[in-house]
C-alpha positions in Angstrom: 55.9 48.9 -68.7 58.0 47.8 -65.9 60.5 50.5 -63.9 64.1 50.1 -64.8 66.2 48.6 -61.7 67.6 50.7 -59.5 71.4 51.2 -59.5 72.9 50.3 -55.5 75.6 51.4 -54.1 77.5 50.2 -50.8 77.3 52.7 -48.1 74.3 54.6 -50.2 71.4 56.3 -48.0 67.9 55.5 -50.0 64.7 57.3 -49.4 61.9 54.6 -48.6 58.6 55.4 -49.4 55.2 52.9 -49.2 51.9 54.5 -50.7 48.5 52.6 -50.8 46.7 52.5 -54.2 45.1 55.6 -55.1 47.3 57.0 -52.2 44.8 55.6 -49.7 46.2 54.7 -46.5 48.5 51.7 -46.1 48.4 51.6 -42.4 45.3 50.4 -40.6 46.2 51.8 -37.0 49.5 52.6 -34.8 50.8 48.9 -34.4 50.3 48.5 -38.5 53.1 51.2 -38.6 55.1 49.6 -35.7 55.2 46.2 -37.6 56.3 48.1 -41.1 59.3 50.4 -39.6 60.8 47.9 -36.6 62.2 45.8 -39.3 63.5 49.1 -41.5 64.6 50.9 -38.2 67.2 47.8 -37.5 68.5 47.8 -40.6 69.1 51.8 -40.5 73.1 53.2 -39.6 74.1 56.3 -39.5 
């Protein structure tokens, strides 16, 4: 069964989270992490 969508709001802060399966690690090495969160960090204002 599928999750039910999320209700958004305009202005809303929202926790982002990324796990690998079995909660194994997602991110090979620092740039792996770099290339994930530049794109998230631009979009971030507070």
């Amino acid at each position: 069964m599928s999750r039910p969508l999320r209700v958004e709001f305009a202005g809303a802060l929202y926790h982002v989270t990324s796990r690998g399966n079995a909660r194994q690690p997602i991110y090979l090495d620092e740039q792996d992490f770099t290339l994930f969160i530049e794109p998230v960090a631009k979009k971030v204002t507070l």
